[in-house]
VEXZA-351018 format. One record per atom (N, C-alpha, C): residue in three letters; x, y, z. Coordinates in pm, whole numbers, plus 50000, padded with zeros to 5 digits. Layout:
# residues N
ALAXYZ;...
//
This chain:
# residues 299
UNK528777051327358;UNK530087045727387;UNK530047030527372;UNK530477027627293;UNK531117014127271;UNK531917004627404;UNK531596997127481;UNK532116989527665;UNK531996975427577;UNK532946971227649;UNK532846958827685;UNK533436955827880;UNK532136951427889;UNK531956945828045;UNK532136934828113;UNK533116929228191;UNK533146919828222;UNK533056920128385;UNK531896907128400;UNK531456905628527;UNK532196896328628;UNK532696896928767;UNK533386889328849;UNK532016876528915;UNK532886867028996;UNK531966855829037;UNK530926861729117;UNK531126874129222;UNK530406875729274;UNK528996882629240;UNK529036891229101;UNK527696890229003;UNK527086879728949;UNK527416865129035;UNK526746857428954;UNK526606846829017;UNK526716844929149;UNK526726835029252;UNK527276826929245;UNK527326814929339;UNK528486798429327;UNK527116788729285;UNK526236786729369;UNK525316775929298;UNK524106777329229;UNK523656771429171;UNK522366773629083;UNK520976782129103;UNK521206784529245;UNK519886789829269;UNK520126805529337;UNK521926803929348;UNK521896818229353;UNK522376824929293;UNK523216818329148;UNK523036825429009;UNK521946831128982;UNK520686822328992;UNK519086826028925;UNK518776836928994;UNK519076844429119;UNK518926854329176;UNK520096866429149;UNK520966862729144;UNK522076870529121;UNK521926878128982;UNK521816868928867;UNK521776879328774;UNK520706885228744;UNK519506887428813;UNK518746895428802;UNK518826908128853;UNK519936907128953;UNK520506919929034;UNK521436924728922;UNK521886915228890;UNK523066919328772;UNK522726928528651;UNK521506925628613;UNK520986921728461;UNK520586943028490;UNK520286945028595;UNK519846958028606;UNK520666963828620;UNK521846963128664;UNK523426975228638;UNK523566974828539;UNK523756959828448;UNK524096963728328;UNK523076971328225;UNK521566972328217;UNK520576975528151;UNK520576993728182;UNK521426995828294;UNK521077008628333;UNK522417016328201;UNK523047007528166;UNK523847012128066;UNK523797012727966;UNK522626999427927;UNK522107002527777;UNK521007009027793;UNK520347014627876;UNK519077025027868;UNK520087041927855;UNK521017039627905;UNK521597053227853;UNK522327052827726;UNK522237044227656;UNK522587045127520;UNK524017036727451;UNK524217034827563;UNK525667028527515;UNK525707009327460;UNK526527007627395;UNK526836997027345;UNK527416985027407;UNK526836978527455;UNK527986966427545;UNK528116955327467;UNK529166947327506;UNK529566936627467;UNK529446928227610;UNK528956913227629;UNK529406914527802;UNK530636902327840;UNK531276899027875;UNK531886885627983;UNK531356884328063;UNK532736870728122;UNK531736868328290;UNK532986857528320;UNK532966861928443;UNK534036844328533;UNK533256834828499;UNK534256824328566;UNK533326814528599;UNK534296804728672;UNK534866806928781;UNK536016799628866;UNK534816792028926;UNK533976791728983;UNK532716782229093;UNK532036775129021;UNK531716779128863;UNK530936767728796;UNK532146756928729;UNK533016761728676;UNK533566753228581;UNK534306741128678;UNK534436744428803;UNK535026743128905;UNK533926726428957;UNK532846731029013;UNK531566723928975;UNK531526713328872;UNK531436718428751;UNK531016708728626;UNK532206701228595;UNK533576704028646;UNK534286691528612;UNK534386684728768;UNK533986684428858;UNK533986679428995;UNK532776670128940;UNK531696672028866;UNK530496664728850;UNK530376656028741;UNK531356659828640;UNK531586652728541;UNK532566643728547;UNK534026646328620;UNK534646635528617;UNK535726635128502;UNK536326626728521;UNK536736621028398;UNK536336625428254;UNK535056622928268;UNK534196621428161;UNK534766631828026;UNK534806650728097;UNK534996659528015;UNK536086666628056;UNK536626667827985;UNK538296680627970;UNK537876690628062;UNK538706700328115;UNK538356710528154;UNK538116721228027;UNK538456718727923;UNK537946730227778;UNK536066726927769;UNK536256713327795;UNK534436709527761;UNK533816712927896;UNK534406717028000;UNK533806721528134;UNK533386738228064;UNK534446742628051;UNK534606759627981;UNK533306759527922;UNK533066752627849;UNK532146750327724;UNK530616754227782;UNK530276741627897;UNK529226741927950;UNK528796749628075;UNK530096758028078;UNK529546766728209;UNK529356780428135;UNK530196779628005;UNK529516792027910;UNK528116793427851;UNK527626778827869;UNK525906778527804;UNK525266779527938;UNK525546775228051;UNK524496777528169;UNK525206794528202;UNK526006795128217;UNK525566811628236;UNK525336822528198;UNK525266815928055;UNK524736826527935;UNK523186826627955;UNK523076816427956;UNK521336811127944;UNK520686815028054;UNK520746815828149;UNK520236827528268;UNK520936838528276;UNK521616842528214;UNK522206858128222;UNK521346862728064;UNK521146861827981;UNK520736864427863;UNK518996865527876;UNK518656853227983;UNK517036851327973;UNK516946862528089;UNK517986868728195;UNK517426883028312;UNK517866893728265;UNK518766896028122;UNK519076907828071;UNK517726911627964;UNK517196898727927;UNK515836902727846;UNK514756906327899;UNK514396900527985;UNK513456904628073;UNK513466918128149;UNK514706920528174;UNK514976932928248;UNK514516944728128;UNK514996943527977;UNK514846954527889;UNK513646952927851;UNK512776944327857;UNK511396939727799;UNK510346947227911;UNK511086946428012;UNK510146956328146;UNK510446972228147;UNK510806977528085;UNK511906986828066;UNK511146994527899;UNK510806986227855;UNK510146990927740;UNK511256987127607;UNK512676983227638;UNK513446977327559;UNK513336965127447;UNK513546965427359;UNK513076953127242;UNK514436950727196;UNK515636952627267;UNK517176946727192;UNK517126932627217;UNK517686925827162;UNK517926910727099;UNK519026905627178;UNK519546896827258;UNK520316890427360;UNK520706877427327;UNK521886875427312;UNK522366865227254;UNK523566861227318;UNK524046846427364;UNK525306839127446;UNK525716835327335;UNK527506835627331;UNK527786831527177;UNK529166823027208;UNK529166815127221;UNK530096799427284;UNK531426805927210;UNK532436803727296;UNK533436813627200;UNK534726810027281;UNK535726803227188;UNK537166795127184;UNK537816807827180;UNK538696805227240;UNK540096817427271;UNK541316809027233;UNK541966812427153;UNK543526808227113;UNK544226810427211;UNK545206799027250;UNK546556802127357;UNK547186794627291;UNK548816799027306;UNK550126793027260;UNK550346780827383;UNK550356766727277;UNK550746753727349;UNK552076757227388;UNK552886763827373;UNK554476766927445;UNK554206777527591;UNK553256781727627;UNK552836792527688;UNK553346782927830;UNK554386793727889;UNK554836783927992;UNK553936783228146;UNK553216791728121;UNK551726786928240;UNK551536774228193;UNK551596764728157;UNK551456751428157;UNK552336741628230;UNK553056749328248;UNK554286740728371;UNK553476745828492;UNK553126752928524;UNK552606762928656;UNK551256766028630;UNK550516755328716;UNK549056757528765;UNK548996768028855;UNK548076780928831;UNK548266794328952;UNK546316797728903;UNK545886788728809;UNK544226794528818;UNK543476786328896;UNK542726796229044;UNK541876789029099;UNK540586785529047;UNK540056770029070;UNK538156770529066;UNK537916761929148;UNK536566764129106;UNK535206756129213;UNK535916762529357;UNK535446749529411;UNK534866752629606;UNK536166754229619;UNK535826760929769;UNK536436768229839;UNK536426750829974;UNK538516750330003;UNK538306737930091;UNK539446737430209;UNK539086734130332;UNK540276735630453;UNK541446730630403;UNK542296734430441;UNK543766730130440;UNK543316716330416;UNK543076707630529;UNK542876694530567;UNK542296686630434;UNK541136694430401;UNK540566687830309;UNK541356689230157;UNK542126699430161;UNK543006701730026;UNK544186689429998;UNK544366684730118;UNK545666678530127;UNK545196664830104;UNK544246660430078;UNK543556650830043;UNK543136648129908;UNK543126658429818;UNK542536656729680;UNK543696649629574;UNK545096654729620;UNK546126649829526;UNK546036654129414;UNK545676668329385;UNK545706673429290;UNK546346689229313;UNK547056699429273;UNK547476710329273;UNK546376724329323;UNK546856725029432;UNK545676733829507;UNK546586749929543;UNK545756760029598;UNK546546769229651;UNK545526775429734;UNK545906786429808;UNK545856790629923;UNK544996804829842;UNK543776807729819;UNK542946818429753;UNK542546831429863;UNK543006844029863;UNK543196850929938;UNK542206851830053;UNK542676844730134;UNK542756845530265;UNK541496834930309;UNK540696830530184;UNK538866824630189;UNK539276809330194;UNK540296802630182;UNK540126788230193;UNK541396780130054;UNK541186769930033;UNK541776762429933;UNK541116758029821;UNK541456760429698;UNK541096758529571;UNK541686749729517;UNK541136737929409;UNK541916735929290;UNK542826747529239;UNK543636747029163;UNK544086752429056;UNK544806745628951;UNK544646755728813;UNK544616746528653;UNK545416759828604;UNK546116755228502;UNK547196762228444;UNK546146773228371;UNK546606784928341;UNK545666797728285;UNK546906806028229;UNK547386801228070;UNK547466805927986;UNK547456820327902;UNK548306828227849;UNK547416843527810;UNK546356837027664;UNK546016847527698;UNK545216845227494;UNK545656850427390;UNK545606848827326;UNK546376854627224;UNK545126857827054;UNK544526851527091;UNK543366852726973;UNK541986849926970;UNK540586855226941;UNK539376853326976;UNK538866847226834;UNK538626832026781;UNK538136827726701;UNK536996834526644;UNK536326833826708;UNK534776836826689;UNK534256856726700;UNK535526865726646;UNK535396876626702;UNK534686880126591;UNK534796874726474;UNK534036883826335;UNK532546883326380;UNK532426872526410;UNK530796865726487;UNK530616876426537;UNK530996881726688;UNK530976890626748;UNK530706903526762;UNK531416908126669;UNK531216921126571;UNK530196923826508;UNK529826914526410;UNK528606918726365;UNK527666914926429;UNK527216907726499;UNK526036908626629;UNK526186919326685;UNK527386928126727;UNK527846936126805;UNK526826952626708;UNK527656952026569;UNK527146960226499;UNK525896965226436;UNK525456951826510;UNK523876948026461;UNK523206957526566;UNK523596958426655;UNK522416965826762;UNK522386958226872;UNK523076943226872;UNK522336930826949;UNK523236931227096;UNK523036928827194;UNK523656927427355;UNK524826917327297;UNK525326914127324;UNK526266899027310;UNK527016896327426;UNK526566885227471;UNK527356875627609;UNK528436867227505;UNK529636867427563;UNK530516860327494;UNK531976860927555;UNK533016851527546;UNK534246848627579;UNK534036848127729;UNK532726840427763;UNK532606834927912;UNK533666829927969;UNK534306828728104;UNK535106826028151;UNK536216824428109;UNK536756831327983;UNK538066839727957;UNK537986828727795;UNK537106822727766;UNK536916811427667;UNK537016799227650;UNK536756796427598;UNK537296780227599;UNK539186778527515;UNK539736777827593;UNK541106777627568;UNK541396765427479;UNK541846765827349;UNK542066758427239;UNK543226764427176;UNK543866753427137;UNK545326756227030;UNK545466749026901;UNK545976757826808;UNK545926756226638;UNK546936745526674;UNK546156733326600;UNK547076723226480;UNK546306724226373;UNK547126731026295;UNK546986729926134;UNK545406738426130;UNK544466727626075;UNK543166736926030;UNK542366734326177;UNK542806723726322;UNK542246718126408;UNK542326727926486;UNK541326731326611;UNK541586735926686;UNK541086726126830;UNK542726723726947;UNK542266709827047;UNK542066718227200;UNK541086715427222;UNK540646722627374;UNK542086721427468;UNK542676733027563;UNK543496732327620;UNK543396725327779;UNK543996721027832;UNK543666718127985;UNK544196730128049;UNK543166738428052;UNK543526752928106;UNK542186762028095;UNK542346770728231;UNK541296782028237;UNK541516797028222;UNK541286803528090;UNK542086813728093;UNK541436825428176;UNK542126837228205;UNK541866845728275;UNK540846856528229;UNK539406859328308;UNK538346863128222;UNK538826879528179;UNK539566880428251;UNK539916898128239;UNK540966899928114;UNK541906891228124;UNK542616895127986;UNK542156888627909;UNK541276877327868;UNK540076874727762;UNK539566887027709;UNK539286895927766;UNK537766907127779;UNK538896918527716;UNK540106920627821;UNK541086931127731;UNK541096930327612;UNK541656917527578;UNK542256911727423;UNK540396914027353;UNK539346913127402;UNK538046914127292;UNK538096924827306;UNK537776938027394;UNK537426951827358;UNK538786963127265;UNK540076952727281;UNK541196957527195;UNK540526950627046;UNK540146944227039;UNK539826937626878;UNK538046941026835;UNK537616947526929;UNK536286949326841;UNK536696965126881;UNK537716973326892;UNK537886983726886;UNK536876992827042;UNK536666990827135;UNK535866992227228;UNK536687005427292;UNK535267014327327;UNK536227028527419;UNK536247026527579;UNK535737015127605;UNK535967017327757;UNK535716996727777;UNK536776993827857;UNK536866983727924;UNK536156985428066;UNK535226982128124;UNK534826982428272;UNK535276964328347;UNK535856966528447;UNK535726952328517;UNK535246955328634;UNK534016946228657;UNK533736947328790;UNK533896938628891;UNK534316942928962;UNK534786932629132;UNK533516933629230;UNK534616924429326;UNK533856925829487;UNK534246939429561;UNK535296952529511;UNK535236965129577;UNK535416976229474;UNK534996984729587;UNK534546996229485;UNK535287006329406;UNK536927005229483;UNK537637010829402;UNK539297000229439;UNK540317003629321;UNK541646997829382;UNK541977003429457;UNK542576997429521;UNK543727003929663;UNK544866998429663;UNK545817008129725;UNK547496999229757;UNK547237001029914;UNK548046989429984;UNK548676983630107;UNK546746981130157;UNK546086972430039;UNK545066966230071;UNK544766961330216;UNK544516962530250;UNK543606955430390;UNK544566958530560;UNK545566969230481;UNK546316974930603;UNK545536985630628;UNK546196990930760;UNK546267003530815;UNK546707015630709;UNK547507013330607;UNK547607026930500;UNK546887028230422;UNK546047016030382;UNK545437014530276;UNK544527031030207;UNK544527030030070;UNK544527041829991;UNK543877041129847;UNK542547044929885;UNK541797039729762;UNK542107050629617;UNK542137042929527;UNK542967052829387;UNK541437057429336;UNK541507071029311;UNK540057072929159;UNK540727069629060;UNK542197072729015;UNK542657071328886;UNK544197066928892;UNK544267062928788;UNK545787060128752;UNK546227062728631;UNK547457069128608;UNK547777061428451;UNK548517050028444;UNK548877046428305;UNK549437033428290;UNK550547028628349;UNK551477046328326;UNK552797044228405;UNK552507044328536;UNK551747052328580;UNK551677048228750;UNK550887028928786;UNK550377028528714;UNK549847013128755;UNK551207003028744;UNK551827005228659;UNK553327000028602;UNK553806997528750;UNK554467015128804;UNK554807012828924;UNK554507008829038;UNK552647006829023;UNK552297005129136;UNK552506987029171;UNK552286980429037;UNK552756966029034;UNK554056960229129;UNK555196970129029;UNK556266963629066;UNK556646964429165;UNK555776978329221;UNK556326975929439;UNK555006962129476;UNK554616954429414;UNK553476945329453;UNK552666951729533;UNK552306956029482;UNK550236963629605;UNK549286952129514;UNK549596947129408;UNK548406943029405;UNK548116924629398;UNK547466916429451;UNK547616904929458;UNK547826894529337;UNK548626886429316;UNK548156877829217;UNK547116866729237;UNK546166868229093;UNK544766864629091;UNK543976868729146;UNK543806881629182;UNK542716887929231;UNK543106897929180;UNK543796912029208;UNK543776921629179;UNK544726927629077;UNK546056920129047;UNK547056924028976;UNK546296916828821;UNK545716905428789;UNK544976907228662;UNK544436911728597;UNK543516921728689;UNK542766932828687;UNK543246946628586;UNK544326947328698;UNK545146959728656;UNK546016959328569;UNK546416945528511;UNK547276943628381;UNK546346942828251;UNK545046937728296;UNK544206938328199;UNK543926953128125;UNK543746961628220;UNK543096974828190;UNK544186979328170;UNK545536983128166;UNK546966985828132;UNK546846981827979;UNK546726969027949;UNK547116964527862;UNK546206968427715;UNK544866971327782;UNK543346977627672;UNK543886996927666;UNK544087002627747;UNK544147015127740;UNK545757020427657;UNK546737010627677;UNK547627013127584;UNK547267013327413;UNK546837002927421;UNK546166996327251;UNK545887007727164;UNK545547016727235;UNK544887030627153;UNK544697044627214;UNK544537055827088;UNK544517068027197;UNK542767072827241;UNK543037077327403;UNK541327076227421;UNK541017065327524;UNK541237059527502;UNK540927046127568;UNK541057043427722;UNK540307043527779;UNK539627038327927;UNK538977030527973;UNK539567024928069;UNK539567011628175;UNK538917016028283;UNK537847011328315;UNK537267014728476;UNK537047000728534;UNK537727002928691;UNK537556991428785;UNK536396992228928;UNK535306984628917;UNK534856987929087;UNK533486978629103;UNK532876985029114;UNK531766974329184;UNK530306973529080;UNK529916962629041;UNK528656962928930;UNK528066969228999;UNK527446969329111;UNK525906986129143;UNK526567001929091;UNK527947003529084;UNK528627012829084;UNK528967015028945;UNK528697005828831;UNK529127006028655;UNK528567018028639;UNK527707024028673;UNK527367040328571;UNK527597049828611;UNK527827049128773;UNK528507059528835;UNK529587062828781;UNK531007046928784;UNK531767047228744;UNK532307053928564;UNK530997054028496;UNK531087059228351;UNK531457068928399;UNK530047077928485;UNK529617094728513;UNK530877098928578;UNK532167094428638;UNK533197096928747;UNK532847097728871;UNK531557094528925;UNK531977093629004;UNK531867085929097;UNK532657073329134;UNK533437062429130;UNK534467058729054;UNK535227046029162;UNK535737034629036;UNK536937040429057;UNK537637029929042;UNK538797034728942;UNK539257038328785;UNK539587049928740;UNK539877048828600;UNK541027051428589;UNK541627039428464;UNK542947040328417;UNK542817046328250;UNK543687056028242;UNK543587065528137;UNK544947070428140;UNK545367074628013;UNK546347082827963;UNK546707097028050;UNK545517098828104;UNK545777114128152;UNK544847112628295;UNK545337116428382;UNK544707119428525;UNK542857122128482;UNK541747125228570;UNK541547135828532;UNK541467143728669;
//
């Protein structure tokens, strides 16, 4: 089976030393998927680093050149614990991070409206102090937030593909890409962080992929989240996710991206399945049992 996987922040820690631990936990859910044979492509957030590297840089770099460099540091320890993991394993596949620009429309009116959180997590008190556009991140504290754009095109997908076709792992369209827009033959980094989940939709719709997996911090979706009704789903179809939106069960920026993402990959084609839940839980979730799956048909 042909996946493309994309990993949430919490497969990958907030600071440097518990990334270096994290994806080694990581590197083995995902390996347990290429030891059963299947094909991945991978993503990955990155709201805490990019968040980080322009807090440290300053001025200095755009938030597209933040994108940039939080796609080489977390490729570069996610790539060096996915090798190691298959090299212990008896595995000899080839692992490769592949820096990778995502097209968004400069008219895209998320640019009036900052709604993408990064970096740290900060009190009210301390938010009201930065003078910069912050919001309220479910229920954990105050964030920056930076305008986040849809995508509309993956530059670098031919790249992709044939690494892909080659046999080879491929880390790529890290933190939803580096968001850039066509002038003419130019392409100019956007001041924007796009969303890693519909990044990852829009790649497993264009390298033709049979199963989208996203993994979170829980193990399956639920509606009337964190109430007393709450009601964990195994499955949905598209039309029921449709409806389940528009009564709002699911949050914006946390969970309703999620579920528009995997809506939006399982329409694309016939066959096609979306599973949502927890990285220890990715092969269960293949086998059914876990996860949420969004599919054409119950099962």
């Amino acid at each position: 089976m042909k996946i493309v996987l994309t990993l949430g922040g919490n497969a990958l820690g907030s600071t440097l030393p518990e990334q270096m631990a994290a994806v080694k936990e990581t590197s083995k859910a995902i390996v347990d998927l290429i030891e059963a044979g299947h094909r991945v492509v991978i993503s990955h957030g990155n709201g805490p680093q990019v968040g980080m590297i322009k807090l440290m840089m300053g001025d200095m770099a755009p938030i597209s050149v933040c994108v940039g460099m939080s796609q080489g540091y977390i490729g570069y320890d996610l790539q060096n614990a996915l090798r190691e993991e298959m090299l212990g394993r008896g595995l000899t596949i080839p692992v490769c991070s592949l820096i990778t620009q995502v097209l968004v429309d400069g008219d895209d009116p998320a640019f009036l409206c900052p709604t993408k959180p990064i970096g740290r997590f900060y009190t009210v008190e301390e938010a009201e102090k930065l003078g910069e556009p912050v919001r309220e991140d479910a229920g954990r504290g105050w964030r920056r937030v930076v305008a986040s754009p849809r995508p509309i095109g993956i530059v670098e997908i031919e790249t992709i593909r044939a690494l892909a076709e080659a046999g080879q792992v491929v880390i790529a369209a890290g933190g939803g890409g580096i968001p850039v827009i066509a002038e003419g033959n130019h392409l100019r980094g956007a001041k924007a962080v796009i969303d890693k989940d519909f990044a990852s939709s829009l790649m497993a719709r264009e390298l033709g992929a049979d199963m989208l997996i996203i993994l979170t911090a829980v193990e399956k979706v639920a509606l009337h989240f964190g109430k007393p009704a709450m009601r964990r789903l195994d499955s949905m179809t598209p039309q029921e996710a449709r409806g389940f939106m528009l009564e709002g069960h699911f949050a914006q920026g946390s969970m309703l991206p999620k579920v528009q993402a995997a809506v939006e990959f399982v329409e694309s084609g016939p066959g096609r399945k979306a599973l949502i839940t927890l990285l220890e839980k990715a092969r269960d979730g293949i086998e059914g049992r876990t996860g949420t799956v969004i599919a054409h048909t119950n099962p």
